[in-house]
C-alpha positions as CSV (number, residue, x, y, z in Angstrom):
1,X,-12.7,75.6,9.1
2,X,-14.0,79.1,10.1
3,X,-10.8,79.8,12.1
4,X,-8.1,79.1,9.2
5,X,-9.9,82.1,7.6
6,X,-9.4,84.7,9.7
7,X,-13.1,84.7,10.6
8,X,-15.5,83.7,13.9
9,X,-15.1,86.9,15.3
10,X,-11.8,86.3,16.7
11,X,-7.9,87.5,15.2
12,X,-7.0,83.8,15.5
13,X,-3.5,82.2,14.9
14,X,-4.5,80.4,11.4
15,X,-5.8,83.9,10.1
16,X,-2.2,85.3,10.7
17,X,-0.8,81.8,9.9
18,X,-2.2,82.5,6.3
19,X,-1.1,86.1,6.0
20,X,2.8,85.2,6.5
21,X,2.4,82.1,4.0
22,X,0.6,84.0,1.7
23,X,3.6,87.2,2.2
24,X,6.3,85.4,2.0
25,X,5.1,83.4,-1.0
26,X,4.2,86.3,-3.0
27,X,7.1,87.8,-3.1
28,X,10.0,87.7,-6.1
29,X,13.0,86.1,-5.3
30,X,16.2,88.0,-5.3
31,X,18.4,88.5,-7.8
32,X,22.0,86.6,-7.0
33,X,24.1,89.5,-8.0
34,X,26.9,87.6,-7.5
35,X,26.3,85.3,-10.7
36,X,25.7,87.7,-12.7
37,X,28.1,87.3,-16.0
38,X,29.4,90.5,-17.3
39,X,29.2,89.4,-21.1
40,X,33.0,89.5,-22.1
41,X,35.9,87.9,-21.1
42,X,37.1,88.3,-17.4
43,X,40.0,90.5,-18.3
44,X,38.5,92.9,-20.3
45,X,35.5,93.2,-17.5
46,X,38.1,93.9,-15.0
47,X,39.5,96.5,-17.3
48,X,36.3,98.0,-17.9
49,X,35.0,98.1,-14.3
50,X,38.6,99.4,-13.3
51,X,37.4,103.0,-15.7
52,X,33.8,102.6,-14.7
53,X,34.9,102.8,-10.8
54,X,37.3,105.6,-11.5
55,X,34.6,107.6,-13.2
56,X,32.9,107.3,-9.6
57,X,35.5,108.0,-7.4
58,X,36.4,111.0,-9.3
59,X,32.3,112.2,-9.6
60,X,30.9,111.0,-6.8
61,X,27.7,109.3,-6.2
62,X,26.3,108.9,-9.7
63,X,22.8,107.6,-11.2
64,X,22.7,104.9,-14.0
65,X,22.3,107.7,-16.7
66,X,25.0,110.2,-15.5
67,X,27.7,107.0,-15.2
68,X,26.6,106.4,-18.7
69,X,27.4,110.2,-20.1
70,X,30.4,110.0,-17.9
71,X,31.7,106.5,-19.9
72,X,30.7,107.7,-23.3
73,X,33.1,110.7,-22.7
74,X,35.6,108.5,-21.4
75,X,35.5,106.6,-24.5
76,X,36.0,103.5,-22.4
77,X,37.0,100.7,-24.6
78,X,34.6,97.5,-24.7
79,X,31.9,99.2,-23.5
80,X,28.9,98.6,-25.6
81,X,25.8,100.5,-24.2
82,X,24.2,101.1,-21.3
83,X,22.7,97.8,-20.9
84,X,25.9,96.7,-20.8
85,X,27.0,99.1,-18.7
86,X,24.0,98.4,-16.5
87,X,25.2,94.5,-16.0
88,X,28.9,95.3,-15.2
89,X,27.8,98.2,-12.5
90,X,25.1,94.7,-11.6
91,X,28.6,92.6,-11.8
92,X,30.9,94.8,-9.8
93,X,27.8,95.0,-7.1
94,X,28.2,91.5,-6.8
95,X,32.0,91.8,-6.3
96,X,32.0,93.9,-3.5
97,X,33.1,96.8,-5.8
98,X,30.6,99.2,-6.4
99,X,27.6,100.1,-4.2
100,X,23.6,101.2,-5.0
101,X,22.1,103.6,-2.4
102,X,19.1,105.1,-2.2
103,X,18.2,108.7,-1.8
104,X,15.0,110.0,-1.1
105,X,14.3,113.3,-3.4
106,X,11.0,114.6,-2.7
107,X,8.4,111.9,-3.5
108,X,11.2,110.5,-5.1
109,X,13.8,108.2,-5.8
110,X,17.5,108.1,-7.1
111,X,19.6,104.9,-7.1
112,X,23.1,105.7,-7.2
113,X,26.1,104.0,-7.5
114,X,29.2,105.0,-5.2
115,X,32.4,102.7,-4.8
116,X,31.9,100.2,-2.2
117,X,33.5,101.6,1.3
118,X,33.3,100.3,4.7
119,X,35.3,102.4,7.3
120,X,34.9,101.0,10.4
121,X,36.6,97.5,8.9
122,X,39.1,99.1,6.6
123,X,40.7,100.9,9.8
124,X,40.9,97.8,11.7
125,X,42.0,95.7,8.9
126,X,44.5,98.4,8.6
127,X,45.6,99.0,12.3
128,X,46.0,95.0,12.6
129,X,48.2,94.1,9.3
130,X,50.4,92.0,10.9
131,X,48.0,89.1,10.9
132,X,47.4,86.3,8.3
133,X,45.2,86.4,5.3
134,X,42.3,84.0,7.5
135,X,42.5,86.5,10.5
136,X,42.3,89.5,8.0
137,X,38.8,88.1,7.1
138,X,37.7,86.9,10.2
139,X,38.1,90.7,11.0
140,X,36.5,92.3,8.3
141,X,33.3,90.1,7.2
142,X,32.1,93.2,5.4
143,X,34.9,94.2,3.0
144,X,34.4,92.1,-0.6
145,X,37.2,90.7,-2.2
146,X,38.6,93.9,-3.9
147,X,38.7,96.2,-1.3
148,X,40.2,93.0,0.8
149,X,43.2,92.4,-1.5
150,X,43.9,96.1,-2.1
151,X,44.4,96.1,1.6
152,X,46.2,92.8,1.3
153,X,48.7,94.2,-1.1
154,X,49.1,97.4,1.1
155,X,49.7,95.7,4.2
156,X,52.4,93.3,2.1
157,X,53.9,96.6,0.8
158,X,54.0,98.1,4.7
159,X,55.8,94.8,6.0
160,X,58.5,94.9,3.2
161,X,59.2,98.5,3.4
162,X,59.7,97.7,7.6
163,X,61.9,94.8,6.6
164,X,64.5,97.3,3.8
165,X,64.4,100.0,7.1
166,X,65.1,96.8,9.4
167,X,68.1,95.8,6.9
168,X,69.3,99.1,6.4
169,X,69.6,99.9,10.0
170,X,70.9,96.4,10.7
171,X,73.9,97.6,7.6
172,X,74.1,100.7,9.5
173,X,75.1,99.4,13.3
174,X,77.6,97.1,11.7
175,X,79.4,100.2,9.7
176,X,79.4,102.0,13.2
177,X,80.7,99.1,14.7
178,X,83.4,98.5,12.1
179,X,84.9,101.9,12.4
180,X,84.7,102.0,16.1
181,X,86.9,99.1,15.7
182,X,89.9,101.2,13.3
């Protein structure tokens, strides 16, 4: 039973065997951001994460402690501390809304939050709004559900606005032809 050790003067398979089991094993799992609970009622948490992602698309990349000065000088409403702060930013990560990065500073890090962006997908999803709501995420397997139906209602908003000029130029060939006909 030498071999399963690693030893015998050989690398061995059940030396390396062991060190993956023994890796993987160790390890925490991860957290399931996306059943994470936000701690009030589903309304007021989409109120509240509505302020908190304005606060970071008006300031940029933020860290955990400057979104929390930011909030307490927004006087956002229903927001209890920064613990609870720290589960909604953990709740909205989960919804696609907000995103942590990592920046190297030195020897250091910073985790910061940003609002959840993804280009490349949003300009195709854009370019191609004609299609139906299973092609739109087919397309764009990246985009969470937020950043999806903002596009959603856009894309709804650019296919009514065609349909009025449609209308309206329909109205306008048959005034033209109506007085060609007097």
């Amino acid at each position: 039973m030498q071999f399963l050790r690693g030893g015998g003067g050989g690398a061995g398979f059940g030396g390396t065997a062991w060190e993956v089991l023994r890796r993987h094993f160790s390890k925490k799992r991860a957290v399931d951001v996306r059943r994470i609970k936000p701690k009030v009622p589903k309304e007021e948490a989409v109120a509240i994460s509505g302020r908190l992602l304005q606060i970071l698309t008006d300031h940029g990349p933020l860290t955990v402690g400057n979104t929390w000065n930011h909030a307490k000088d927004a006087g956002i409403d229903g927001l209890n501390s920064k613990t609870h702060m720290k589960i909604l930013l953990k709740w909205m990560t989960g919804r696609r809304i907000v995103k942590l990065t990592c920046a190297h500073v030195g020897n250091t890090k910073k985790f910061l939050y940003k609002p959840y962006t993804d280009d490349s997908d949003a300009s195709k999803e854009a370019s191609s709004s004609s299609g139906s709501s299973e092609t739109n995420k087919a397309s764009a397997p990246g985009i969470g559900k937020y950043a999806r139906a903002q596009l959603k209602k856009q894309a709804d908003a650019d296919a009514a606005a065609a349909a009025q000029l449609k209308k309206q130029a329909d109205a306008d060939a048959a005034a033209a032809a109506a007085a060609a006909l007097q």
